[in-house]
Every structure is written in C-alpha cells, then in structure tokens.
PDBQT receptor file of N, H, CA, C and O in Angstrom, charges set to zero:
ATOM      1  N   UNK A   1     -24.213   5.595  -8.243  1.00  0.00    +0.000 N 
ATOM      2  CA  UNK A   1     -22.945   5.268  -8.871  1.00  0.00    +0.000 C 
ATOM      3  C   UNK A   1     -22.710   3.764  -8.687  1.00  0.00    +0.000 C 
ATOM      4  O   UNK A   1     -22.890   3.236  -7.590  1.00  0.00    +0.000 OA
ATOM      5  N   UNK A   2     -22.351   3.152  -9.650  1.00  0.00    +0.000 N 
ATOM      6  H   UNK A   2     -22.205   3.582 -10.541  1.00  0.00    +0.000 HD
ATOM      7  CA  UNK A   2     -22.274   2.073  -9.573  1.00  0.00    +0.000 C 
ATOM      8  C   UNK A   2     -20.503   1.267  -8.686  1.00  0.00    +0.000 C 
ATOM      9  O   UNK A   2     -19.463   1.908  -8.534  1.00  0.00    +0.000 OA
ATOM     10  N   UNK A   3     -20.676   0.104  -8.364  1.00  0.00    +0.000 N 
ATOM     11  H   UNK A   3     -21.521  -0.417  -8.488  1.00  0.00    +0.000 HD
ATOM     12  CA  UNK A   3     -19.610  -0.263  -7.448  1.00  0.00    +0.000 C 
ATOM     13  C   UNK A   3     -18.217  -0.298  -8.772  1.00  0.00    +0.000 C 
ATOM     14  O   UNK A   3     -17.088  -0.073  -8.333  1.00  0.00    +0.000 OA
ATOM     15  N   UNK A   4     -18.319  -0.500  -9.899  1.00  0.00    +0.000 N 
ATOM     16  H   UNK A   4     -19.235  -0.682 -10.255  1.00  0.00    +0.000 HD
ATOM     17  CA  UNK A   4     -16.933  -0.314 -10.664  1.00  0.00    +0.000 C 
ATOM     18  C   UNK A   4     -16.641   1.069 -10.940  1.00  0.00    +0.000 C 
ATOM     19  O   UNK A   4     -15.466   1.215 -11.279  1.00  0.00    +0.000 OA
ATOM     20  N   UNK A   5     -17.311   2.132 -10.909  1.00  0.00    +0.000 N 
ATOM     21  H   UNK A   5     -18.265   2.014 -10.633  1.00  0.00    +0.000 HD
ATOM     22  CA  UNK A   5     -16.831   3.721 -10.773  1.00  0.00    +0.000 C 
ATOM     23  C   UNK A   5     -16.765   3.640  -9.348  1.00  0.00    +0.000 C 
ATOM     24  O   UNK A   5     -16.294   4.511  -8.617  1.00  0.00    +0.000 OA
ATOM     25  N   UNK A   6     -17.020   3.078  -9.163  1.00  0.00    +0.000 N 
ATOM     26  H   UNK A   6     -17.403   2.371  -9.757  1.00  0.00    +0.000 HD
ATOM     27  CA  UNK A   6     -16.608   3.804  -7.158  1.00  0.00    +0.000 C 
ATOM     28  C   UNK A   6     -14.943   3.593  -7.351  1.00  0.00    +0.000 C 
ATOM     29  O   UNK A   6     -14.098   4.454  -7.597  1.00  0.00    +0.000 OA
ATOM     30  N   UNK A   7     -14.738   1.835  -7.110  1.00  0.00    +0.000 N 
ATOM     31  H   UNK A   7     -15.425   1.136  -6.911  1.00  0.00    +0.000 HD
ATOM     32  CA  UNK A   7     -13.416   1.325  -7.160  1.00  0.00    +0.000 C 
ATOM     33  C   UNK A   7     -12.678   1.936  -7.616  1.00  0.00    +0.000 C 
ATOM     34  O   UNK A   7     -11.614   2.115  -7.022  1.00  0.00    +0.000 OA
ATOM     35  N   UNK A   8     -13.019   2.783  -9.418  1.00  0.00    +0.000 N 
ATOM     36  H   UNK A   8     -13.883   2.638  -9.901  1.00  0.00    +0.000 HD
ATOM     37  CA  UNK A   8     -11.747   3.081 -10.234  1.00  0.00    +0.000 C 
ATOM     38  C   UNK A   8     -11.511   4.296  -9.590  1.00  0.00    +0.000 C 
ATOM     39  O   UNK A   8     -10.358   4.663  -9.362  1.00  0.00    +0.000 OA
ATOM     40  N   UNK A   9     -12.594   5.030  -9.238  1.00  0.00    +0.000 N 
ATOM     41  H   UNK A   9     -13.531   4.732  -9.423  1.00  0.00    +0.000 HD
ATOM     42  CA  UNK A   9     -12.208   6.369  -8.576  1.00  0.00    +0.000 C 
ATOM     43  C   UNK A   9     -11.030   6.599  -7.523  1.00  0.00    +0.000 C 
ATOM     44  O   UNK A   9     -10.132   7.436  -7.615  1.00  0.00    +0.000 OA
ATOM     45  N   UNK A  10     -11.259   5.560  -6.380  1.00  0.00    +0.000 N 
ATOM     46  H   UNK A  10     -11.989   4.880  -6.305  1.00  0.00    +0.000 HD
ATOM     47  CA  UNK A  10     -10.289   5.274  -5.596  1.00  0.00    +0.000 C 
ATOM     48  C   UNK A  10      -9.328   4.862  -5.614  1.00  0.00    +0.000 C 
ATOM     49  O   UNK A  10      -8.607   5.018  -4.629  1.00  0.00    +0.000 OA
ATOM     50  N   UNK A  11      -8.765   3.980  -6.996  1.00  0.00    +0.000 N 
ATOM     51  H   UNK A  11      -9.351   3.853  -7.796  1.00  0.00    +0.000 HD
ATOM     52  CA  UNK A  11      -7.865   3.557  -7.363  1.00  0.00    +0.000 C 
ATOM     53  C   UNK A  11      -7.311   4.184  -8.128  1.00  0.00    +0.000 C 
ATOM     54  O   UNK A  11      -6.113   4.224  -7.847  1.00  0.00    +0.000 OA
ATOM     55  N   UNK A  12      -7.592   4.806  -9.122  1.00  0.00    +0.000 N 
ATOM     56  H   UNK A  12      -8.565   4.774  -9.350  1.00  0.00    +0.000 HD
ATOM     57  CA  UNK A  12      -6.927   6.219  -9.516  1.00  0.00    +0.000 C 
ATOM     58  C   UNK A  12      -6.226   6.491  -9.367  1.00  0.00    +0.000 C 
ATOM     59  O   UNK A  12      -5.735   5.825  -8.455  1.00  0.00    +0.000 OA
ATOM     60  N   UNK A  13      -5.158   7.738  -9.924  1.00  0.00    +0.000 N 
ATOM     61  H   UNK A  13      -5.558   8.279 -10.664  1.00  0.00    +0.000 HD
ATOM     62  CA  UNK A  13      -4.040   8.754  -9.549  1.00  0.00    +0.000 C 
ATOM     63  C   UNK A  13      -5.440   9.574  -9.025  1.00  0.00    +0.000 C 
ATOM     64  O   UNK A  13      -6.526   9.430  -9.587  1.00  0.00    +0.000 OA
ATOM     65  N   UNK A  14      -5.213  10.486  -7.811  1.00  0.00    +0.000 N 
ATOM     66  H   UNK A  14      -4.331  10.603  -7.354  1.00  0.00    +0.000 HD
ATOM     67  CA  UNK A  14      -6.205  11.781  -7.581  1.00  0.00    +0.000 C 
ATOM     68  C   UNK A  14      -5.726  12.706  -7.226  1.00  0.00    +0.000 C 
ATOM     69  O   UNK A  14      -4.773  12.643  -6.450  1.00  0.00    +0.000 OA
ATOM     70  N   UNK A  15      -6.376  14.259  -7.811  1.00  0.00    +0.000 N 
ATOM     71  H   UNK A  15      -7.150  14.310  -8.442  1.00  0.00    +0.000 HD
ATOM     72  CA  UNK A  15      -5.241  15.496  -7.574  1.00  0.00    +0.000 C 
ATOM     73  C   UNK A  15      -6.022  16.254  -5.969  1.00  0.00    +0.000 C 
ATOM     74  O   UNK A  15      -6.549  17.352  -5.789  1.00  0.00    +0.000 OA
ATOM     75  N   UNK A  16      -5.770  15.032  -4.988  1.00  0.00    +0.000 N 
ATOM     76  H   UNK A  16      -5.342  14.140  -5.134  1.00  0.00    +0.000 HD
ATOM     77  CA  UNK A  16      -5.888  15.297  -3.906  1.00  0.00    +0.000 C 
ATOM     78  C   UNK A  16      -7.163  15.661  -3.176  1.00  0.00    +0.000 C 
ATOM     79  O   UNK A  16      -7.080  15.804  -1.956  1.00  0.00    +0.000 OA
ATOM     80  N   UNK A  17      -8.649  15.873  -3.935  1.00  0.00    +0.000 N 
ATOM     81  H   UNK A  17      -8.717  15.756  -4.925  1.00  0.00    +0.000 HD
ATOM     82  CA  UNK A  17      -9.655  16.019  -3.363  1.00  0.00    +0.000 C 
ATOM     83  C   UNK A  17     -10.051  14.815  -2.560  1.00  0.00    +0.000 C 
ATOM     84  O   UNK A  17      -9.991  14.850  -1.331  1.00  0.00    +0.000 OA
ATOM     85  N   UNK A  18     -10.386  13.930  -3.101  1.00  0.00    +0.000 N 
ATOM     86  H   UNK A  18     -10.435  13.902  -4.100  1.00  0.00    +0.000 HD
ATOM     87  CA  UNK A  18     -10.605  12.774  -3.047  1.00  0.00    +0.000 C 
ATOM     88  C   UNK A  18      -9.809  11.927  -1.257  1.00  0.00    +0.000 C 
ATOM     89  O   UNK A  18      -8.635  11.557  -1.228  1.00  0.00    +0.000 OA
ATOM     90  N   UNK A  19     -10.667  11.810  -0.129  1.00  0.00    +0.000 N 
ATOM     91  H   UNK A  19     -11.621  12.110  -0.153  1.00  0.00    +0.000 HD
ATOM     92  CA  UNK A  19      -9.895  11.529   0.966  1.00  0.00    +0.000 C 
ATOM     93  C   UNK A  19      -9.807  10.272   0.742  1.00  0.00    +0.000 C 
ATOM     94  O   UNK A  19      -8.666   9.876   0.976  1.00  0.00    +0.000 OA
ATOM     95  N   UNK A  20     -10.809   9.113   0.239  1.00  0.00    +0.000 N 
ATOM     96  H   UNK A  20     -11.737   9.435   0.049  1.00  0.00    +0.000 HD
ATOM     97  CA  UNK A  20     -11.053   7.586   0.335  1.00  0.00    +0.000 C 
ATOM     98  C   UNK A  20      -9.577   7.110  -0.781  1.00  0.00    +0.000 C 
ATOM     99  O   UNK A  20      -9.100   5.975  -0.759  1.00  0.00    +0.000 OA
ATOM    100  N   UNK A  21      -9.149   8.022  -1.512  1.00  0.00    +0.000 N 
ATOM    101  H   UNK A  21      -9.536   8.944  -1.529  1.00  0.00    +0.000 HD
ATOM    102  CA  UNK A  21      -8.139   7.823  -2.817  1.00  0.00    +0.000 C 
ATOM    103  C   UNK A  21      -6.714   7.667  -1.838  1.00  0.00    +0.000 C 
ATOM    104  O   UNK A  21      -5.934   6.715  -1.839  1.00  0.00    +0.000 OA
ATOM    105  N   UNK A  22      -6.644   8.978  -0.973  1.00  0.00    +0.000 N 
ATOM    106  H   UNK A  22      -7.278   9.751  -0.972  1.00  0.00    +0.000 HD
ATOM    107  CA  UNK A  22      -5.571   9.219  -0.567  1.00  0.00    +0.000 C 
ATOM    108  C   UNK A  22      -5.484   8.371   0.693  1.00  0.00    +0.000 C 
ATOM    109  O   UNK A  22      -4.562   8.569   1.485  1.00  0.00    +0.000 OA
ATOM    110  N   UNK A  23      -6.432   7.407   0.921  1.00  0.00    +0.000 N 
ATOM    111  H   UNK A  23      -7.180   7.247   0.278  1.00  0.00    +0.000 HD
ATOM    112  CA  UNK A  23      -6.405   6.927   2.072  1.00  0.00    +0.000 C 
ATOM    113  C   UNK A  23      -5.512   5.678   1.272  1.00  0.00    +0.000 C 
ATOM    114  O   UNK A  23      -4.395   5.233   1.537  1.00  0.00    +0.000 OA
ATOM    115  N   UNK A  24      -6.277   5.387   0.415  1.00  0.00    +0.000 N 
ATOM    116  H   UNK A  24      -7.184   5.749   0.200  1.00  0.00    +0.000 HD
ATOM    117  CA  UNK A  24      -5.680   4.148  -0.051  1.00  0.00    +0.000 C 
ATOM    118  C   UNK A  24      -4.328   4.248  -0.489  1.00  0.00    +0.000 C 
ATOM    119  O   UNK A  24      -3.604   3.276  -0.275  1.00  0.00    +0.000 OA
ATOM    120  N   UNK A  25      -3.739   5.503  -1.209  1.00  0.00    +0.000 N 
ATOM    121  H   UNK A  25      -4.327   6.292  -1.383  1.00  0.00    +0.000 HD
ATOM    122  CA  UNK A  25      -2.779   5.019  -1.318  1.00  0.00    +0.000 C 
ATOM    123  C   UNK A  25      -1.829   4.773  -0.434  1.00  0.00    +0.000 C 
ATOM    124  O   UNK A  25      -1.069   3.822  -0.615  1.00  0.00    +0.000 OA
ATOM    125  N   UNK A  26      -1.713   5.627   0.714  1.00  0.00    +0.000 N 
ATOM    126  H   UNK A  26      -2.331   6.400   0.861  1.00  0.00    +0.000 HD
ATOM    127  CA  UNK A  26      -1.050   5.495   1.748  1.00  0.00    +0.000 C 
ATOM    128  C   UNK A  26      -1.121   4.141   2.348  1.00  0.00    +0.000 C 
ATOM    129  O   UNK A  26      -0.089   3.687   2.844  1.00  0.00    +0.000 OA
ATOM    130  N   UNK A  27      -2.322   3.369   2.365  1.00  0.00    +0.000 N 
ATOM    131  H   UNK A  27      -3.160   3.738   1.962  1.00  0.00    +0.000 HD
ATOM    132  CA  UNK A  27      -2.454   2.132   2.713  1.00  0.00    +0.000 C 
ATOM    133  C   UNK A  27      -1.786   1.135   1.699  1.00  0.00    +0.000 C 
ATOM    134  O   UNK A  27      -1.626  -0.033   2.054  1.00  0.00    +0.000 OA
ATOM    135  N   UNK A  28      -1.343   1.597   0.300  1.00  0.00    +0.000 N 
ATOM    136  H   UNK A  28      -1.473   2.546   0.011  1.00  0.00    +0.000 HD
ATOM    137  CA  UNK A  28      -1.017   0.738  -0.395  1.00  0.00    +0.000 C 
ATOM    138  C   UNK A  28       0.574   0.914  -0.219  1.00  0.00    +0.000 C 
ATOM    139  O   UNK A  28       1.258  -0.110  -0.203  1.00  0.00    +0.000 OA
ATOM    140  N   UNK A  29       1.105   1.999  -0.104  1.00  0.00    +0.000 N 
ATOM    141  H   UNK A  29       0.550   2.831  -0.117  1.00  0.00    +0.000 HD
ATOM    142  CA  UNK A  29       2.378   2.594   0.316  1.00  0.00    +0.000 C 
ATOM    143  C   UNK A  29       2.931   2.378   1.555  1.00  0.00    +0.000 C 
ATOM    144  O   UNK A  29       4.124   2.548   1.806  1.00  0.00    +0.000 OA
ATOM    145  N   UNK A  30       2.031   1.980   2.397  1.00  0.00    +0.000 N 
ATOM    146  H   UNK A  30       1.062   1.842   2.193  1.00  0.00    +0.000 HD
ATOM    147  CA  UNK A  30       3.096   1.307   3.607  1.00  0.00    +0.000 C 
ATOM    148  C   UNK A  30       2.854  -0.248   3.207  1.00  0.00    +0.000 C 
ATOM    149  O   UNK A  30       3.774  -1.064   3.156  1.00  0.00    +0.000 OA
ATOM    150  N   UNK A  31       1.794  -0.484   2.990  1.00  0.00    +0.000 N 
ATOM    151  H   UNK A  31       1.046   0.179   3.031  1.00  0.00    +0.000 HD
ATOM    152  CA  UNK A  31       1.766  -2.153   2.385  1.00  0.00    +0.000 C 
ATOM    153  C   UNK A  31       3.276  -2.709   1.962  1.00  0.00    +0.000 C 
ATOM    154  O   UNK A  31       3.942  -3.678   2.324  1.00  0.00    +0.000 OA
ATOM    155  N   UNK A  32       3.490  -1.633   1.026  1.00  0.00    +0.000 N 
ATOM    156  H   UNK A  32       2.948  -0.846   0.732  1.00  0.00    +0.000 HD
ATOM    157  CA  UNK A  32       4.772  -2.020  -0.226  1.00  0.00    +0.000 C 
ATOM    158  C   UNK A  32       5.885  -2.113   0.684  1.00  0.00    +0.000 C 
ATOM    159  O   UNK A  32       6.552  -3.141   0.801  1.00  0.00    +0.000 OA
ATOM    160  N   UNK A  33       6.155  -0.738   1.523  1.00  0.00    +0.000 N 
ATOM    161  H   UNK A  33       5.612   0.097   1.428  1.00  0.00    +0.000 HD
ATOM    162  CA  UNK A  33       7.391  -0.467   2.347  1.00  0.00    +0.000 C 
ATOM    163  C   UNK A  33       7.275  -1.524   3.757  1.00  0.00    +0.000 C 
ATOM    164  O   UNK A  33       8.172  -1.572   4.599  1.00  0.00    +0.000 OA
ATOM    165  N   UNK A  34       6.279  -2.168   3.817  1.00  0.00    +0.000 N 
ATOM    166  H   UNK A  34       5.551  -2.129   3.133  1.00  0.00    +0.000 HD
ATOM    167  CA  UNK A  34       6.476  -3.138   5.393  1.00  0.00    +0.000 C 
ATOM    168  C   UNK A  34       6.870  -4.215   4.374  1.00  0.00    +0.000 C 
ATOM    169  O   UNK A  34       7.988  -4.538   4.775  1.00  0.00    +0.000 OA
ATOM    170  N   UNK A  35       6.629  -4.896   3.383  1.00  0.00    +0.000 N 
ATOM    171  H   UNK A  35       5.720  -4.634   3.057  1.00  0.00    +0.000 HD
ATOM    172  CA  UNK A  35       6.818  -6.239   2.611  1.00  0.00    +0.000 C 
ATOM    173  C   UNK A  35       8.427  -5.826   2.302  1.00  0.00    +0.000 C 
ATOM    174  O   UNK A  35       9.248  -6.645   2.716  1.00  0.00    +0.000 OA
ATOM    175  N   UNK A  36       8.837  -4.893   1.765  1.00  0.00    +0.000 N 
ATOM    176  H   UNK A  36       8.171  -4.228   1.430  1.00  0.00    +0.000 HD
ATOM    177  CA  UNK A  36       9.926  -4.822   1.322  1.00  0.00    +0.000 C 
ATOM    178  C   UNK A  36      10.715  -4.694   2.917  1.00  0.00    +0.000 C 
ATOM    179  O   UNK A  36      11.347  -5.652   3.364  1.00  0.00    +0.000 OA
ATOM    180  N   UNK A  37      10.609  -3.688   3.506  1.00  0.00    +0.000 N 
ATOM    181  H   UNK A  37      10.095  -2.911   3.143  1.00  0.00    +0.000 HD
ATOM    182  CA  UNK A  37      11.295  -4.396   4.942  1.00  0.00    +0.000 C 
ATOM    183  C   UNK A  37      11.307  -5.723   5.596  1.00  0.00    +0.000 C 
ATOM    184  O   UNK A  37      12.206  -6.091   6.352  1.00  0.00    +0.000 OA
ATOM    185  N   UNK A  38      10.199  -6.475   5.250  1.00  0.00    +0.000 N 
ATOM    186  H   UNK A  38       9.468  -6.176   4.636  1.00  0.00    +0.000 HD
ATOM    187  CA  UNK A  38      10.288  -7.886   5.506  1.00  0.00    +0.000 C 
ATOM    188  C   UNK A  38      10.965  -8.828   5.008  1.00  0.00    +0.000 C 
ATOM    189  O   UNK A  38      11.224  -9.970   5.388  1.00  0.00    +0.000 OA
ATOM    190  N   UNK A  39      11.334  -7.973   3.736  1.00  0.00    +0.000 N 
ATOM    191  H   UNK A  39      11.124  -7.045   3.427  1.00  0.00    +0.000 HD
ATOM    192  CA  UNK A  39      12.605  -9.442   2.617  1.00  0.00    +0.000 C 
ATOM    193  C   UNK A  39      13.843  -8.823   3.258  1.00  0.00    +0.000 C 
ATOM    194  O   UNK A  39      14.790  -9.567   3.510  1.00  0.00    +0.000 OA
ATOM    195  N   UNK A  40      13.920  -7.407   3.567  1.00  0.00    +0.000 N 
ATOM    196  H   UNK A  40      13.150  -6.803   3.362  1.00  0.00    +0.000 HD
ATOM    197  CA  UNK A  40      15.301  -7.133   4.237  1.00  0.00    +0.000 C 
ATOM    198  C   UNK A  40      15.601  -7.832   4.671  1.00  0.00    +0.000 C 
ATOM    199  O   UNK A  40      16.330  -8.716   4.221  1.00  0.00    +0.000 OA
ATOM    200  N   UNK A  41      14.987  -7.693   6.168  1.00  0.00    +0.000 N 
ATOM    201  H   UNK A  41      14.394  -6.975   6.534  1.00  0.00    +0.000 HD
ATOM    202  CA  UNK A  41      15.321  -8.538   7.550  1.00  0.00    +0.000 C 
ATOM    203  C   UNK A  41      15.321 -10.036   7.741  1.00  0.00    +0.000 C 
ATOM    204  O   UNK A  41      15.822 -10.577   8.727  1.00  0.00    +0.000 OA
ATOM    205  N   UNK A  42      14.539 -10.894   6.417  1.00  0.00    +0.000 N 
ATOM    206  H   UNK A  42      14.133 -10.455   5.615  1.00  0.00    +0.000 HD
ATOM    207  CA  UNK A  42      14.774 -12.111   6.177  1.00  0.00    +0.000 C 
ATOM    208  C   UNK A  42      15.837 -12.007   5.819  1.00  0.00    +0.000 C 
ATOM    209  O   UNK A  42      16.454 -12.993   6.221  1.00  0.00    +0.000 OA
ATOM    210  N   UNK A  43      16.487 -11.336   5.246  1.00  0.00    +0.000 N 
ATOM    211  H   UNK A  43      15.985 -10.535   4.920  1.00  0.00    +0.000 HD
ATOM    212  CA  UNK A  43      17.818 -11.602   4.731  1.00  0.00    +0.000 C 
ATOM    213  C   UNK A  43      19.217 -11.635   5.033  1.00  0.00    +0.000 C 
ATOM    214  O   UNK A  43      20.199 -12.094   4.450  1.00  0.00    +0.000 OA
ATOM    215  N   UNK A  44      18.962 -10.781   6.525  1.00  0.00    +0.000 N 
ATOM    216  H   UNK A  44      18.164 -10.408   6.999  1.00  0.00    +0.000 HD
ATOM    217  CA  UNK A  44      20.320 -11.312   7.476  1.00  0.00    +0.000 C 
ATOM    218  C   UNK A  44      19.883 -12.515   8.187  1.00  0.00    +0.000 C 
ATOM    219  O   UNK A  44      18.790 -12.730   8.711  1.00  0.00    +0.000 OA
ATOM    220  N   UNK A  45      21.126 -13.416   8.105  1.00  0.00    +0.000 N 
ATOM    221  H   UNK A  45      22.014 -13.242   7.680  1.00  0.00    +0.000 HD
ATOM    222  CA  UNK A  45      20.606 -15.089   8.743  1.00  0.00    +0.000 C 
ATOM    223  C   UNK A  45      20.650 -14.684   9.930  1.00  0.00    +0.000 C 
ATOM    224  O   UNK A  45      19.475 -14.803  10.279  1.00  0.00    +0.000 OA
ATOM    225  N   UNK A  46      21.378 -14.164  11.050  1.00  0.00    +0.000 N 
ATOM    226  H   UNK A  46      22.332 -14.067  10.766  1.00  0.00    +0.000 HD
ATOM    227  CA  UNK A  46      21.530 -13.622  12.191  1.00  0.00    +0.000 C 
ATOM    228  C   UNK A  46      20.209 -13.423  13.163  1.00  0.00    +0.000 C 
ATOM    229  O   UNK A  46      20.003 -13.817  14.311  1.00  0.00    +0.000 OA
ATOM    230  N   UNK A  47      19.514 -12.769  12.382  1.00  0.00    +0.000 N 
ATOM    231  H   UNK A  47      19.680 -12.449  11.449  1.00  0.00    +0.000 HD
ATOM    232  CA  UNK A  47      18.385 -12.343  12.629  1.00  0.00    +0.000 C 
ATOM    233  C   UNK A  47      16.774 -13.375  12.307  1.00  0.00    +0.000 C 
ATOM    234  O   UNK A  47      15.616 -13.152  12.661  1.00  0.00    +0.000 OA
ATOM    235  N   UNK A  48      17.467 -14.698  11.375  1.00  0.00    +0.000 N 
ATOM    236  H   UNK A  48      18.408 -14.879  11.088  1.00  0.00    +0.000 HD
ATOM    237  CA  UNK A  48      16.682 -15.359  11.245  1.00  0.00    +0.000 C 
ATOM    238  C   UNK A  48      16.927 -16.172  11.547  1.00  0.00    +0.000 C 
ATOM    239  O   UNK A  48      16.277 -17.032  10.951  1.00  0.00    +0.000 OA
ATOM    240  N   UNK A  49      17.836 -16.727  12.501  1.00  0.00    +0.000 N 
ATOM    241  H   UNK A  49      18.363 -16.028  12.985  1.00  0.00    +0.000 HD
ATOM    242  CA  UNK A  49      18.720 -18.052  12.880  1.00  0.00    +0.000 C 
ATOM    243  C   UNK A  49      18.534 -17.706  14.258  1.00  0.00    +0.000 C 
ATOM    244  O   UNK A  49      18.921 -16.691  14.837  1.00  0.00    +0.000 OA
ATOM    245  N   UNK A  50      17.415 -19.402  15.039  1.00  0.00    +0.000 N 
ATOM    246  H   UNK A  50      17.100 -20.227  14.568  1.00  0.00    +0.000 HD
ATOM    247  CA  UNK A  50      17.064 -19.028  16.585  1.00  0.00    +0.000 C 
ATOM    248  C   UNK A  50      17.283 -20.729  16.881  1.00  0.00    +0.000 C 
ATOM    249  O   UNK A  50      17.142 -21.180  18.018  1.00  0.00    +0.000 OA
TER     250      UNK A  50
C-alpha cells in the first residue's frame, strides 16, 4: 500500500475498525480542546499579568 492510501485511511471519517484512525482523532481532538483552552486562559489578564 502505498504511503498516500495509508495517510487518507487514517485521516478519514472511520466506522471504528480502524485503531491508527481512532487514535488520531482523539489526538486531533484534544489538540483542538488544549489550543482552545489556551486562548481562554490568555484571555483573563489576571492570569496573564506577573
């Protein structure tokens, strides 16, 4: 199999067989939710004011 069917496979929507799919998304899903907690907490000065 070549390395661009590997990628799309994993990148995919997958109806859950797939562990390397579901790994990623979860890895892409806390990715999103730690960045977006990070503009939070930049955003009280309190907390960014030392």
């Amino acid at each position: 199999m070549n390395i661009k069917k590997s990628i799309f496979r994993i990148i995919s929507v997958d109806d859950g067989r797939n562990i390397k799919s579901q790994i990623f998304d979860i890895f892409i899903s806390l990715l999103i939710l730690l960045s977006v907690l990070a503009i939070v907490l930049e955003s009280f000065d309190h907390l960014t004011a030392k």
